[in-house]
DRENVOKOL-849001 format. One line per field, with one value per residue (C-alpha): residue number from 1; residue in three letters; chain; x, y, z. Coordinates in steps of 0.001 Angstrom, whole numbers, plus 500000, padded with zeros to 6 digits. Layout:
REM DRENVOKOL-849001
num NUM	...
residuo Ala	...
cadena A	...
c1 X	...
c2 Y	...
c3 Z	...
END
This chain:
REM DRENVOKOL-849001
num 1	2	3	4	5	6	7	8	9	10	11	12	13	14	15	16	17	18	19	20	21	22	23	24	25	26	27	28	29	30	31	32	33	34	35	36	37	38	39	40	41	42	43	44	45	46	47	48	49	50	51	52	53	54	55	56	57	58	59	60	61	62	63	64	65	66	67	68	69	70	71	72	73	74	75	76	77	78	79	80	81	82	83	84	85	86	87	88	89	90	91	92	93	94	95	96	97	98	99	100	101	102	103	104	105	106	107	108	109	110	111	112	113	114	115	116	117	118	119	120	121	122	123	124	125	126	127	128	129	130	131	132	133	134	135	136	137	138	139	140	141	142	143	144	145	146	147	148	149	150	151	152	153	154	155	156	157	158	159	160	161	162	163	164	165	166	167	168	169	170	171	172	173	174	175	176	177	178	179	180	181	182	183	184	185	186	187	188	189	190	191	192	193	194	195	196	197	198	199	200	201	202	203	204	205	206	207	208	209	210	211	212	213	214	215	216	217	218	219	220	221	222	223	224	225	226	227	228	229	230	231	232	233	234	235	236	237	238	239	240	241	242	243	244	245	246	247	248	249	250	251	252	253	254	255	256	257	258	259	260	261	262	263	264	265	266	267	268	269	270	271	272	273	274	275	276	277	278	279	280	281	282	283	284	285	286	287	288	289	290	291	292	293	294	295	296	297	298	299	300	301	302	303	304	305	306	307	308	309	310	311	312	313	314	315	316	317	318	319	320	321	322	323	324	325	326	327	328	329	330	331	332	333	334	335	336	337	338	339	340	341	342	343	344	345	346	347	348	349	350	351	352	353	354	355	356	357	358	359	360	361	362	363	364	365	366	367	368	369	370	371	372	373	374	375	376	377	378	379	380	381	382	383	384	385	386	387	388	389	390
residuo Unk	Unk	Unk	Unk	Unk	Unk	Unk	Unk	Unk	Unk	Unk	Unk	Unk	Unk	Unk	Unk	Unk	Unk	Unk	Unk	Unk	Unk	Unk	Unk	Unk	Unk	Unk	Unk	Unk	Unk	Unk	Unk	Unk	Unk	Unk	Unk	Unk	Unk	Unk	Unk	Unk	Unk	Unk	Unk	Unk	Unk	Unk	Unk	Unk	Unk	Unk	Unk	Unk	Unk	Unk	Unk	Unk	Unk	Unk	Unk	Unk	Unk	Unk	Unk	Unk	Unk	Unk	Unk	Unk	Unk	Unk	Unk	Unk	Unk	Unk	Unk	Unk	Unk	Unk	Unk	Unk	Unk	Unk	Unk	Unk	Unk	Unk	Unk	Unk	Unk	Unk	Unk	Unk	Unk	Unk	Unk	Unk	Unk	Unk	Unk	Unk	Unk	Unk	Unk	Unk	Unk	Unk	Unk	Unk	Unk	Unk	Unk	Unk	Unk	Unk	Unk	Unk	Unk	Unk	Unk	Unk	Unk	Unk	Unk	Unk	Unk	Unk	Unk	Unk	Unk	Unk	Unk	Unk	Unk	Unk	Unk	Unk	Unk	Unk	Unk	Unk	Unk	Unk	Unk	Unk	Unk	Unk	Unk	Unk	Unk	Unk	Unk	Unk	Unk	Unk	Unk	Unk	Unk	Unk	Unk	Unk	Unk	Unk	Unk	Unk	Unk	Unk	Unk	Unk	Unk	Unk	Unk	Unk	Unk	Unk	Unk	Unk	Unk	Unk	Unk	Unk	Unk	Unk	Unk	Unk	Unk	Unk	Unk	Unk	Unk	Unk	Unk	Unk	Unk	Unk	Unk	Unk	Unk	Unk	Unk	Unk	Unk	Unk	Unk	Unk	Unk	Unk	Unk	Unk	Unk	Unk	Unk	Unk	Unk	Unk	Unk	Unk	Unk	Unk	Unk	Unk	Unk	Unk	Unk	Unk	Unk	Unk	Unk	Unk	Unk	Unk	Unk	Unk	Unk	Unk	Unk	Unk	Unk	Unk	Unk	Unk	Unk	Unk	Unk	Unk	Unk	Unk	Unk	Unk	Unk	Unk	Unk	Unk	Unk	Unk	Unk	Unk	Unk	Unk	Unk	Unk	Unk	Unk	Unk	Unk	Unk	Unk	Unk	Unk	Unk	Unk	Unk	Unk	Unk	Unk	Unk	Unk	Unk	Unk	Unk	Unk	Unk	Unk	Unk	Unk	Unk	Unk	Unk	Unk	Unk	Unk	Unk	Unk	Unk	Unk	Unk	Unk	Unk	Unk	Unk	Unk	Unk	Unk	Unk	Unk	Unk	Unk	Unk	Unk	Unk	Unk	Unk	Unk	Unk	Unk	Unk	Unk	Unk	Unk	Unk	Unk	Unk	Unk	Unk	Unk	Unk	Unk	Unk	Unk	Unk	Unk	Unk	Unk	Unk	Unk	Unk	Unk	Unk	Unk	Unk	Unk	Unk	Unk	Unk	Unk	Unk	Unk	Unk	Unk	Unk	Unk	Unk	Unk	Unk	Unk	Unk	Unk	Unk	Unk	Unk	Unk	Unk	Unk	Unk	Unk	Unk	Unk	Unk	Unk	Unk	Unk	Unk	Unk	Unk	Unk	Unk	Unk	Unk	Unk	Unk	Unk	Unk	Unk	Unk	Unk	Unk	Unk	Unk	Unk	Unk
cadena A	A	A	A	A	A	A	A	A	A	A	A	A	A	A	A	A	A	A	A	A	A	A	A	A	A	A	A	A	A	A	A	A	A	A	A	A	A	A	A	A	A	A	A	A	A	A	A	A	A	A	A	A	A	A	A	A	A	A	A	A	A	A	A	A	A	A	A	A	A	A	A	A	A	A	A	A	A	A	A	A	A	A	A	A	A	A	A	A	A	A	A	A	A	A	A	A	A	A	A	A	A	A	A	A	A	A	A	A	A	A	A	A	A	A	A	A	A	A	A	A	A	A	A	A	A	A	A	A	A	A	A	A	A	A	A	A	A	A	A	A	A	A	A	A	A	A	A	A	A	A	A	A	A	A	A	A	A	A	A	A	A	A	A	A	A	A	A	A	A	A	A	A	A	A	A	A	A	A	A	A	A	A	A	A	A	A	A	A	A	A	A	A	A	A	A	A	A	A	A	A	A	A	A	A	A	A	A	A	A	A	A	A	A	A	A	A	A	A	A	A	A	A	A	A	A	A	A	A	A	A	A	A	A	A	A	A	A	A	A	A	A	A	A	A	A	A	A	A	A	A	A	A	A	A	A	A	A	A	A	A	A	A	A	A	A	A	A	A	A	A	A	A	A	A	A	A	A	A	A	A	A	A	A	A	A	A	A	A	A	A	A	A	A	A	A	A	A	A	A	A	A	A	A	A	A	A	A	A	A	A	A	A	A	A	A	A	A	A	A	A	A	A	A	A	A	A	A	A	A	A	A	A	A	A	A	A	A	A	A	A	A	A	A	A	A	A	A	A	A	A	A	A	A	A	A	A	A	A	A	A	A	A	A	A	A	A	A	A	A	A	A	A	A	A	A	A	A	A	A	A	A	A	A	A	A	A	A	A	A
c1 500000	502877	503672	501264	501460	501562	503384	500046	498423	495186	494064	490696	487802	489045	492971	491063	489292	492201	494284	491256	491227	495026	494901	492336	493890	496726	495231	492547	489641	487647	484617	483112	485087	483966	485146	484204	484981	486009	485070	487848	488185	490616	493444	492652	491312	488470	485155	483289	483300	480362	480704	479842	480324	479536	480572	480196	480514	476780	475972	477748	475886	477557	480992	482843	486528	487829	487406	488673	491829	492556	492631	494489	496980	497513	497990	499794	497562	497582	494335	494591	494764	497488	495475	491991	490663	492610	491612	493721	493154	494447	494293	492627	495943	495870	491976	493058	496139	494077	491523	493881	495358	492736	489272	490079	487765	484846	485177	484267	481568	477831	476335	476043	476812	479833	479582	483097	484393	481878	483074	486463	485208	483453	485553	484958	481474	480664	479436	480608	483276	485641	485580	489667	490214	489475	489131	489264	488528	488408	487276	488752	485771	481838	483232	485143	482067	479527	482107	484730	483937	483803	487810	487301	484736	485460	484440	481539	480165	480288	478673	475757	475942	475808	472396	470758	471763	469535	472510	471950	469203	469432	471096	473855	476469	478811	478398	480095	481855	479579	479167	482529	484031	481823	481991	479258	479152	476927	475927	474591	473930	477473	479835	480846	482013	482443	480061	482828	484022	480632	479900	482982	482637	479193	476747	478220	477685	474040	474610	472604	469333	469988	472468	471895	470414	471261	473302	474659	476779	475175	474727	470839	470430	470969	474229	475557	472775	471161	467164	465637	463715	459755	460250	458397	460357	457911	460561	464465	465681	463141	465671	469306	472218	471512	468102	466663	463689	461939	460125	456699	457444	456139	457654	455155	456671	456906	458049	461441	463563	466828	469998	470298	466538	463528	460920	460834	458520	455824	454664	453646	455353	453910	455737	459048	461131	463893	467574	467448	463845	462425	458991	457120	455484	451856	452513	451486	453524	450638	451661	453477	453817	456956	459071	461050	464721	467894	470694	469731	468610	470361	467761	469452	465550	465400	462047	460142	457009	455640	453445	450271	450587	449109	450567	448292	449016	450800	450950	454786	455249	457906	458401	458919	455209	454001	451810	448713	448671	447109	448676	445629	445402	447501	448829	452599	454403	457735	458161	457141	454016	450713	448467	444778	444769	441332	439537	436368	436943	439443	440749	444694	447108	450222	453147	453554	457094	454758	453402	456126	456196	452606	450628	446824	446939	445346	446704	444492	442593	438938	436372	437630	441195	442448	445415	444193	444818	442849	443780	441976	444344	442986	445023	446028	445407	447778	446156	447574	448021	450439	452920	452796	456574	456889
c2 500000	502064	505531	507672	511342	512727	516097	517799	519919	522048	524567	525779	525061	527972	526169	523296	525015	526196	522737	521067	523385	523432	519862	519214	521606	519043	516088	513590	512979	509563	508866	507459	506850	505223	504597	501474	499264	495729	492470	489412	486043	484930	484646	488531	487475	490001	488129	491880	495645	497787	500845	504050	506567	505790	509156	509213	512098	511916	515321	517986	517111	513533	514845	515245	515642	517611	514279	512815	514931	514298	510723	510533	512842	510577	507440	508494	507495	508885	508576	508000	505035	503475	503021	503237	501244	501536	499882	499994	498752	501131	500967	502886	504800	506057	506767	509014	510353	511549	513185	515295	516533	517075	517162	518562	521686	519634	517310	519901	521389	520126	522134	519563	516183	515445	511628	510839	512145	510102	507236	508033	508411	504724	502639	503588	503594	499617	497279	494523	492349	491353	495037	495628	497623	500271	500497	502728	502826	504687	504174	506922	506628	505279	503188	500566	500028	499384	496648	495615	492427	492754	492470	491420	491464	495163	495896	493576	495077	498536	497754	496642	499113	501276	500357	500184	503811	504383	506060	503128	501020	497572	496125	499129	498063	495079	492461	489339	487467	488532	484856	483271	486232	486501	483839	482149	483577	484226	487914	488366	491824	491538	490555	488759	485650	482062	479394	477583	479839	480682	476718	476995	480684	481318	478080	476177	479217	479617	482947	481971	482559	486040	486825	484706	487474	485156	482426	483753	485223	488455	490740	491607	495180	496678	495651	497846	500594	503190	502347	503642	506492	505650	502468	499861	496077	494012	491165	492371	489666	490192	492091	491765	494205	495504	495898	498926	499952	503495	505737	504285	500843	498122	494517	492444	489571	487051	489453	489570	491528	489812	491733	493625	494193	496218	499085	501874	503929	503131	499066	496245	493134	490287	487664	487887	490053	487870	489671	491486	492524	495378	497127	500016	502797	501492	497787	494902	491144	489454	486807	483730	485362	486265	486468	483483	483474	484990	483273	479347	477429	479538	482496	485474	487255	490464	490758	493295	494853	498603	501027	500009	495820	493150	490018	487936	485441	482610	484247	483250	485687	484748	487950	491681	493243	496532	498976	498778	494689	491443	488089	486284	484157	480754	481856	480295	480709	481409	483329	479976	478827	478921	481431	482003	485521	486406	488909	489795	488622	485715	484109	483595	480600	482252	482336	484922	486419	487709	490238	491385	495146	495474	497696	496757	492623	490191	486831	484448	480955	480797	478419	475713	475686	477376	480124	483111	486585	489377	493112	494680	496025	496236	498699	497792	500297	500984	501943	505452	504803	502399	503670	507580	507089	508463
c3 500000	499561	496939	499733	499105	502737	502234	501365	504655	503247	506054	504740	502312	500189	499754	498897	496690	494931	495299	493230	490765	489888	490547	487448	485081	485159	485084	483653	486151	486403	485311	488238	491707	495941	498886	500598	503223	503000	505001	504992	506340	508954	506146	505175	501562	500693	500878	499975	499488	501233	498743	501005	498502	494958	492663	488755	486557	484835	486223	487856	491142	490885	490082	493367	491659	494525	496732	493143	493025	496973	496403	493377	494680	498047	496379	493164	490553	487227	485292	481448	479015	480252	484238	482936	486410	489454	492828	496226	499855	502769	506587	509143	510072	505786	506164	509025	507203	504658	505932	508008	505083	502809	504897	508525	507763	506022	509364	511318	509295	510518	508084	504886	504555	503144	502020	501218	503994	505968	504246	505315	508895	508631	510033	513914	513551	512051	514852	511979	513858	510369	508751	508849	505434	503153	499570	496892	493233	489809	486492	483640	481376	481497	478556	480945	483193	479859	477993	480273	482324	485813	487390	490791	493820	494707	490855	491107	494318	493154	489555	491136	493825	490613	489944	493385	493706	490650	488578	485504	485048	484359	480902	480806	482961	481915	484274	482454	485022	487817	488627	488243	490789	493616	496406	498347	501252	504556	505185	508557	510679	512107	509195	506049	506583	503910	505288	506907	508986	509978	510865	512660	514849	514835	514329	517280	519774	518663	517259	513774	515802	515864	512782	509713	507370	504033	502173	498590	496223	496301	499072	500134	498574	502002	502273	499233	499319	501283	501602	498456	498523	498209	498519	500549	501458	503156	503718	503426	501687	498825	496776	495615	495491	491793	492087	490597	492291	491659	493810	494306	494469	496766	497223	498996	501580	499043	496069	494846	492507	491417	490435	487040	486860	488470	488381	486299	487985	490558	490808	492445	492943	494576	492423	490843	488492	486946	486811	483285	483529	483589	484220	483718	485692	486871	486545	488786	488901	490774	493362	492240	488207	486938	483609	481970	482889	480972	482424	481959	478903	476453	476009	475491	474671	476951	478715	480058	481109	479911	481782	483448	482576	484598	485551	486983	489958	488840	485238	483659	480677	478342	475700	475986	476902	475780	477533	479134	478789	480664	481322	482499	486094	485645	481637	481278	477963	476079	472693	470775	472276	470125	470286	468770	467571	468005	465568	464087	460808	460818	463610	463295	465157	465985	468219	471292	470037	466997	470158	471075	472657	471308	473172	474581	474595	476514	476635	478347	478136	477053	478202	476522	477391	474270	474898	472856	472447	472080	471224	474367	476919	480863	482551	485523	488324	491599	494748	495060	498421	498387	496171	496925	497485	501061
END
């Protein structure tokens, strides 16, 4: 962890002010940057990083380079196409060294938040037992986060962190690899830890009763993001780290919303939104419906749902839905299943994939068993208030 700057001392906000400045006239800034802490097993191999502060450069609000240029500065790192990603553990002690010399003043200042600098501060506030690290990391360009595979579980952590802060929505980031580089592990209220060390410390003592949150590669949402605003989690294990959930959405106690997928504006979900789906503002999955997977059996289709769709209980809906659409009660089918196309003049055998993204359908099963469509939408309709988002 060597190559520390530590002959920089900045005395005020208006020196730092002025360092930043002269600092990014002379240098390239990243694209996105955090600051995170890191959980390890007894041989110090990083099991996961919690990413506190997640910065990109979509907006100016986002931009934060004068944290940017601090960091940099500290730890040597030069920006460009020869160090496009850049990621570096550091101890307490450098935490500490660095916010002496950069952030004393902002420290002090209880008049706005300052989340880096809280992240910095971290480390003596976490009740977690095997948090012994920090972490930081850069990207130069937006380009490395949408095509490069994911390099390691830091990366991982704070792709999907990425998208549970709302700042992409699912399908942008690159997240090749996602599988192959995270471990299984157990996260609990008080740590990180790989399931045998947690047979070995914690199961014997009886501590599972109270701890044991879940058993996976990826974290529970909480872990990597703040509680999203509007949103109501009946059960917290209903959604992953890399959910995107709006404003106005509800997940009832037997919902779930998997990584790399989620609402795009206020909706119910009672059943289940595979990872790579998406759906829009007004819709409801009903309970036990959901959308045909992406990541088994060699379907590479990417579903979704528009605005104001319903999905009835125990519906399975295998192509990309339009607006203001119905899966009937009980319906199950992929893109090649059989439909009747029901008209008034001619009534037409097709398959559902001919649908696709076609606004005001109805796919259900008549009286006689037959799976038919019919072009009459039934919007579905939200009880205001339950998804007010407050």
């Amino acid at each position: 962890m060597g190559n520390e700057n530590t002959d920089r001392l900045i005395n005020n906000k208006e020196e730092f002010g002025i360092f930043s400045k002269e600092y990014q006239e002379k240098h390239e800034m990243p694209f996105a940057f955090g600051i995170g802490v890191n959980y390890k097993d007894s041989k110090k191999n990083t099991l996961a990083t919690r990413w506190l502060s997640v910065n990109v450069a979509i907006n100016e609000k986002d931009r934060n380079f004068g944290t940017a240029s601090a960091l940099l500065e500290f730890f040597n790192i030069e920006m460009g196409e020869k160090t496009p990603f850049c990621y570096k553990e550091f101890s307490t002690k450098i935490s500490m060294d660095i916010l002496s010399s950069y952030f004393h003043m902002f420290v002090e200042d209880d008049t706005k938040r300052h989340e880096n600098v809280e992240a910095l501060q971290s480390f003596s506030k976490s009740s977690s037992e095997n948090i012994n690290s920090f972490s930081v990391i850069f990207y130069h360009k937006e380009e490395f986060l949408t095509t490069q595979p994911i390099q390691n579980i830091a990366d991982a952590h704070f792709r999907l962190a990425l998208i549970s802060r709302l700042k992409y929505k699912p399908n942008v980031l690159n997240l090749e690899k996602v599988f192959s580089t995270l471990p299984t592990l157990v996260w609990t209220s008080n740590g990180v830890f790989t399931p045998e060390e947690y047979n070995k410390t914690k199961w014997m003592s009886g501590e599972f009763n109270s701890l044991q949150i879940l058993v996976d590669k990826f974290p529970p949402l909480f872990f990597g993001a703040p509680i999203p605003e509007g949103v109501r989690i009946m059960n917290p294990l209903s959604a992953r780290l890399g959910a995107y959930l709006s404003p106005g959405t509800t997940i009832m106690p037997y919902g779930f919303v998997n990584f790399n997928a989620g609402t795009l504006g206020k909706a119910m979900v009672e059943g289940t939104i595979t990872a790579g789906v998406t759906i829009g503002d007004g819709t409801d999955v009903g309970k036990g419906a959901g959308f045909l997977g992406t990541l088994s059996g060699g379907n590479t289709l990417v579903l979704s749902a528009g605005k104001d769709c319903l999905i009835g209980a125990l519906a399975e809906c295998g192509i990309p839905l339009g607006n203001n659409c119905v899966v009937s009660t009980g319906v199950c089918f992929t893109a090649n299943t059989p439909f009747m196309e029901v008209s008034a003049t001619k009534d037409t055998l097709r398959k559902a994939i001919d649908f696709s993204g076609i606004d005001n359908i109805t796919f259900r099963r008549n009286a006689s068993g037959q799976l038919e469509v019919i072009h009459k939408g039934n919007k579905a309709e939200l009880n205001p208030a339950l998804h007010a988002g407050g």
